[in-house]
Each structure stands twice: as C-alpha cells, then as structure tokens.
C-alpha positions as CSV (number, residue, x, y, z in Angstrom):
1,X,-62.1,109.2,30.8
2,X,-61.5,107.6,27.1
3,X,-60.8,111.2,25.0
4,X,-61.4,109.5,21.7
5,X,-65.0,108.1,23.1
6,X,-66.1,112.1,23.4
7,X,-65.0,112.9,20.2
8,X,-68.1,114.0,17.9
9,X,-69.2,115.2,15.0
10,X,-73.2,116.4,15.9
11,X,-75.1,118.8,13.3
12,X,-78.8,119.0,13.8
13,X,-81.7,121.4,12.6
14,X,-79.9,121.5,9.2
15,X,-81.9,124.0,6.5
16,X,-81.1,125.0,3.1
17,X,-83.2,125.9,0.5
18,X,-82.6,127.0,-3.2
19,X,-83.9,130.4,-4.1
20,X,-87.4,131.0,-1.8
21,X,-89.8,128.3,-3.5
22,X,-87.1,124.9,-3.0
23,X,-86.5,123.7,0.3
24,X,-83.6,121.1,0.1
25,X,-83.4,120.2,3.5
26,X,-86.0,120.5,6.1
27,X,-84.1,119.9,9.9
28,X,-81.8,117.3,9.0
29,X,-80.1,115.8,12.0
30,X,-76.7,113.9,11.3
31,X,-73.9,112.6,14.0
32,X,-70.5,110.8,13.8
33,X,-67.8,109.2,16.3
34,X,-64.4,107.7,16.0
35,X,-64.6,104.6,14.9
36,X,-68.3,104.4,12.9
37,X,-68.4,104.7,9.0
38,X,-71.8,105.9,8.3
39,X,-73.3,105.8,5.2
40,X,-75.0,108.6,4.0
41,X,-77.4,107.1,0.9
42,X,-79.8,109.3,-1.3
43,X,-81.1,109.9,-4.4
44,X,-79.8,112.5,-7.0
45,X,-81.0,115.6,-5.9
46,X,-81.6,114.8,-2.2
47,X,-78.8,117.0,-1.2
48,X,-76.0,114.8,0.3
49,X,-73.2,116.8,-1.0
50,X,-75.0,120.3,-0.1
51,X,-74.9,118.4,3.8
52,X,-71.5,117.6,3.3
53,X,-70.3,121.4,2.3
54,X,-72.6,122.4,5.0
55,X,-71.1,120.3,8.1
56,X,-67.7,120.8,6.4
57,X,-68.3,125.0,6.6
58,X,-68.1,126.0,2.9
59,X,-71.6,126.5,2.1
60,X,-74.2,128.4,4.6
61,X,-77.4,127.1,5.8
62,X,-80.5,128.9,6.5
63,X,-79.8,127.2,9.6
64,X,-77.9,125.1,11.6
65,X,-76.4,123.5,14.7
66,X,-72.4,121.9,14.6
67,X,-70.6,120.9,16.8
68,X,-67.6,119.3,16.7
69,X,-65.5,117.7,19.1
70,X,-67.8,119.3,21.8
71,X,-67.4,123.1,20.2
72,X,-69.7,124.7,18.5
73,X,-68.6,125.8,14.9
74,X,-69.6,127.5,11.5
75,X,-66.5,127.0,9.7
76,X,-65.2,123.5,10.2
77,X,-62.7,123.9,7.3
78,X,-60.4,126.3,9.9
79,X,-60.1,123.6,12.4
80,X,-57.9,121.0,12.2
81,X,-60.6,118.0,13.1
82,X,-62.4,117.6,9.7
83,X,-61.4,117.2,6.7
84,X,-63.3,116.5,2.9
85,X,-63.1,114.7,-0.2
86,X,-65.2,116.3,-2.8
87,X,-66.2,115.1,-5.7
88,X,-64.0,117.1,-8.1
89,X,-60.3,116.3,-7.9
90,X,-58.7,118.9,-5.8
91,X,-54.9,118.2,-6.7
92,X,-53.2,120.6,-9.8
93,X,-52.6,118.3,-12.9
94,X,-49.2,119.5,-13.0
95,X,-47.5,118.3,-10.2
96,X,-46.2,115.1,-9.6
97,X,-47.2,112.5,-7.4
98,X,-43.9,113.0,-5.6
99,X,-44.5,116.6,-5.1
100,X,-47.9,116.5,-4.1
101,X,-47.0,114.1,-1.3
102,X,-44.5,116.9,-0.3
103,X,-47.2,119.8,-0.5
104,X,-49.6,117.7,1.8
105,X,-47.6,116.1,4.2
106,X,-44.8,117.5,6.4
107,X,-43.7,114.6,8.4
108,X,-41.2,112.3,6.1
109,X,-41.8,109.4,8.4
110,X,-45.5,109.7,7.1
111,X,-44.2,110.6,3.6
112,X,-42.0,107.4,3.1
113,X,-45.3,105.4,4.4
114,X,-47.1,106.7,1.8
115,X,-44.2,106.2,-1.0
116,X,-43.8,102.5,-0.5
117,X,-47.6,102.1,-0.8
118,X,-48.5,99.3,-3.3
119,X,-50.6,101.6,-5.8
120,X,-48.7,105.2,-4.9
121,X,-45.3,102.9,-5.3
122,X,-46.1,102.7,-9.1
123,X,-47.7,105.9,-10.0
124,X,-44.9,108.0,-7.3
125,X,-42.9,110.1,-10.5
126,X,-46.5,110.5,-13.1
127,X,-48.0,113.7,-13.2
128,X,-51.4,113.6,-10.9
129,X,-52.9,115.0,-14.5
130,X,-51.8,111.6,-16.0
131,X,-53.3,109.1,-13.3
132,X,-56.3,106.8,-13.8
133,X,-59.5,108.7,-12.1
134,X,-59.3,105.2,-9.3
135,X,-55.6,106.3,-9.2
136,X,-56.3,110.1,-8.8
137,X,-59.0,109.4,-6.0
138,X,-56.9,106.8,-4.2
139,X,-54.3,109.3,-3.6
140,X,-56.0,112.5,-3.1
141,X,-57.5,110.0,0.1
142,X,-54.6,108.9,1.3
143,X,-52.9,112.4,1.2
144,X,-56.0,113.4,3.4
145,X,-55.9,110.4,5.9
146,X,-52.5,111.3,7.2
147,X,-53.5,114.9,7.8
148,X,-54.0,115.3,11.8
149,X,-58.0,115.3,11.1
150,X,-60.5,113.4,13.2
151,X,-63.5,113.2,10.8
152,X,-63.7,112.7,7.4
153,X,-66.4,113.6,4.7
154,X,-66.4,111.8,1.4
155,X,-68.0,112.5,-1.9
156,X,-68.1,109.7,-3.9
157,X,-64.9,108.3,-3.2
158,X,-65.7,104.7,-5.6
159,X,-67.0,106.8,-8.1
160,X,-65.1,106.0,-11.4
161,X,-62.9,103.7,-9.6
162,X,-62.0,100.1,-10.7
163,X,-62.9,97.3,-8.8
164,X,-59.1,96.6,-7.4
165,X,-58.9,100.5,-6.3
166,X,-62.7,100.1,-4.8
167,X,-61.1,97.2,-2.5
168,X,-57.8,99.3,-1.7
169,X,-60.2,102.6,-0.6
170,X,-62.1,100.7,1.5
171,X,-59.4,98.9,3.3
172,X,-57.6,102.0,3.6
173,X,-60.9,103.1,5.4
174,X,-61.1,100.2,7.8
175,X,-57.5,100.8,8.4
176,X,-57.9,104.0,9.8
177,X,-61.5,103.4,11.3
178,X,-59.9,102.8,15.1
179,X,-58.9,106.6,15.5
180,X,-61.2,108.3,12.8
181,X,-64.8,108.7,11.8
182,X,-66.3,109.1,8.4
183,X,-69.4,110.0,6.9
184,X,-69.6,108.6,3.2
185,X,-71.7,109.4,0.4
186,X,-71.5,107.8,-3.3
187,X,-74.2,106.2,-5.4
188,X,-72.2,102.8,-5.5
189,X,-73.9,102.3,-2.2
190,X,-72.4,98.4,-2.2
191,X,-68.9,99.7,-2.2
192,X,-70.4,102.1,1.0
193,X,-72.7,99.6,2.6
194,X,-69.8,96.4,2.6
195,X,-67.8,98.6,5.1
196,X,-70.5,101.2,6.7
197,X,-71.5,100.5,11.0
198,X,-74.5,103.0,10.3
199,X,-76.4,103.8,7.4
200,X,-78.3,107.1,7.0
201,X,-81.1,107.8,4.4
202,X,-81.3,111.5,3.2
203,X,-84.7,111.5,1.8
204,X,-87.6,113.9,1.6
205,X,-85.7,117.0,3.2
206,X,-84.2,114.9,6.3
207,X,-82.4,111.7,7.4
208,X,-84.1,108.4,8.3
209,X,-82.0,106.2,10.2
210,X,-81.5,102.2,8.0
211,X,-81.6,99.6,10.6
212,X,-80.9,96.9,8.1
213,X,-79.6,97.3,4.7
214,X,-82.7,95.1,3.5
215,X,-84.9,98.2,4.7
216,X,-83.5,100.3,2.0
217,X,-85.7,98.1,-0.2
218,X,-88.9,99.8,0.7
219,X,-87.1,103.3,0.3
220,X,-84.2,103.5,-1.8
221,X,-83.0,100.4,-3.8
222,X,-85.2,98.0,-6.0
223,X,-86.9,94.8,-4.1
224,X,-84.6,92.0,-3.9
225,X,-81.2,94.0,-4.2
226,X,-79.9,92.9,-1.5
227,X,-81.5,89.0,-1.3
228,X,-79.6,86.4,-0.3
C-alpha cells in the first residue's frame, strides 16, 4: 500500500462565528493530500485565515471535524504533520539569519542546504530585522519546509514580495510538492493560481470548489481577468 497516497488533511462541518449575531463560516468542508497545492481564494473578510488557524488548532470553532493523517485532532499545532505560515513574521528581529537557521533546524546536512541557497547565501550573517519583507518571507518558508511536516498552511506567502522572490517561493513549492501538501491563501491569486492543482473558493460562509480558473470570473475576479 503507497503510505504517502493515505496521507490527508480532511476538515469538514467547519463553524465559527464572531460574537452571536456574525456567522463567519457556515459548514465549510476543506481536504488536502501530498502532492496537490490548493488554492484557497476569497475576499477580505471571508475568513481564510480564521480556516487556516482553525485546521492548524490555534483558534476554536463552534465546530468542527479534522483529521489528519487518518487521526482525528483539535490541536494540529502538537503534532508533527502540519505546519503554518502566518501572515505576521514569526522570526525575532534580533537574530541572525545564521542563528535562526540553527534555532529551526537540527540536522546540519539540512542546514548547509539551506546556507548555500542562492537568496539565503546573500542575506546568511544580516539580522532577520534588517531583511527585505520578500527576503524575510522567503526564509521564514524555507526554515518551515525542512521541518519533518507533511502539510503546510500559508498566509500570504507573495504578499509584499518582489517579483524575483514570488518566482523563488513558488519554485521552492513545486520543489517540495512530491512529498508535501499545501493549502495557500494570498490575494495575489496569480502568484497562487500559476502553481495551484485545486482551487477552492471561500465564499458566502463555505467553500465552492473552481473547476477552471476562468470560473472565478462569475464569482471572484473581474470579467476577462484571466482571457487569453
């Protein structure tokens, strides 16, 4: 039996609501496996980083149903399958790139690999504090993909990023799409869309399922974004 064809990450009946009067999300249903890169599109306000801290375990639904990797959880964050990018950086300014590649990863094979990458290569001895936002999210994701984590929730990881960076975050992605599974969310939904198998509308309190990118047209985009 192929192990990494059962690995899963499957929420469903998802609920959250704001005070008693604002129901953010009515039974939202959301899935991931090794190897797809969904895209999870919305509006501001339709709550795709409240779903995120939600199948990730840091915020509490009204209710819900995860599973991952065939177990049922509430608190993702303790396992060592998942792991999340939000959208605030979540290194110290202080430290040094150097030192931050030393607080995240333990194996030095892993850690050289990292060093002698082409953007961390030039940036290795600067203060995280002192990097380029592209810079600062380029290497808080690359700290995370060599953690021993199947799945992989991202907050706008193009946000703020330049368009070289955007390139080197999504090949990174593609790189490591044969073994894990990611679930992205950022409002530069062409960055999202150019390397996405799956793309997922959060929209009205649930998520519609995008056949075709051209579909978000009658939902999401303006008509004609995405004409040939």
């Amino acid at each position: 039996m192929d192990l990494i064809a059962e690995k899963e990450l499957y929420a469903d009946s998802i609920e959250f609501s704001y005070g008693s009067h604002h129901s953010l999300l009515t039974g939202v249903h959301v899935n991931c496996r090794v190897g797809e890169v969904v895209a999870l599109l919305g509006r501001n306000g339709a709550g795709k980083s409240t779903l995120m801290k939600i199948l990730f375990g840091v915020l509490r639904a009204k209710n819900a149903y995860i599973r991952l990797n065939g177990n049922k959880t509430r608190f993702a964050f303790k396992t060592k399958d998942i792991c999340y990018l939000p959208q605030y950086r979540y290194l110290p300014a202080y430290i040094s790139v150097y030192n931050a590649i030393r607080l995240m990863v333990s194996r030095v094979e892993a850690r050289k690999e990292i060093e002698k990458d082409e953007v961390i290569a030039k940036v290795l001895y600067q203060k995280t504090g002192d990097l380029s936002m592209g810079e600062q999210r380029y290497l808080e994701l690359i700290l995370l993909l060599y953690q021993p984590a199947t799945f992989y929730l991202l907050d706008e990881p193009f946000s703020g990023v330049s368009p070289y960076l955007k390139e080197r975050i999504q090949e990174l992605i593609t790189a490591h799409r044969h073994c894990k599974g990611f679930i992205i969310s950022d409002h530069h939904y062409h960055s999202v869309l150019d390397i996405s198998t799956r793309i997922l509308l959060l929209q009205n309190g649930g998520c519609r399922s995008i056949e075709h990118k051209k579909d978000l047209e009658y939902f999401y985009v303006p008509e004609g974004t995405f004409d040939d």
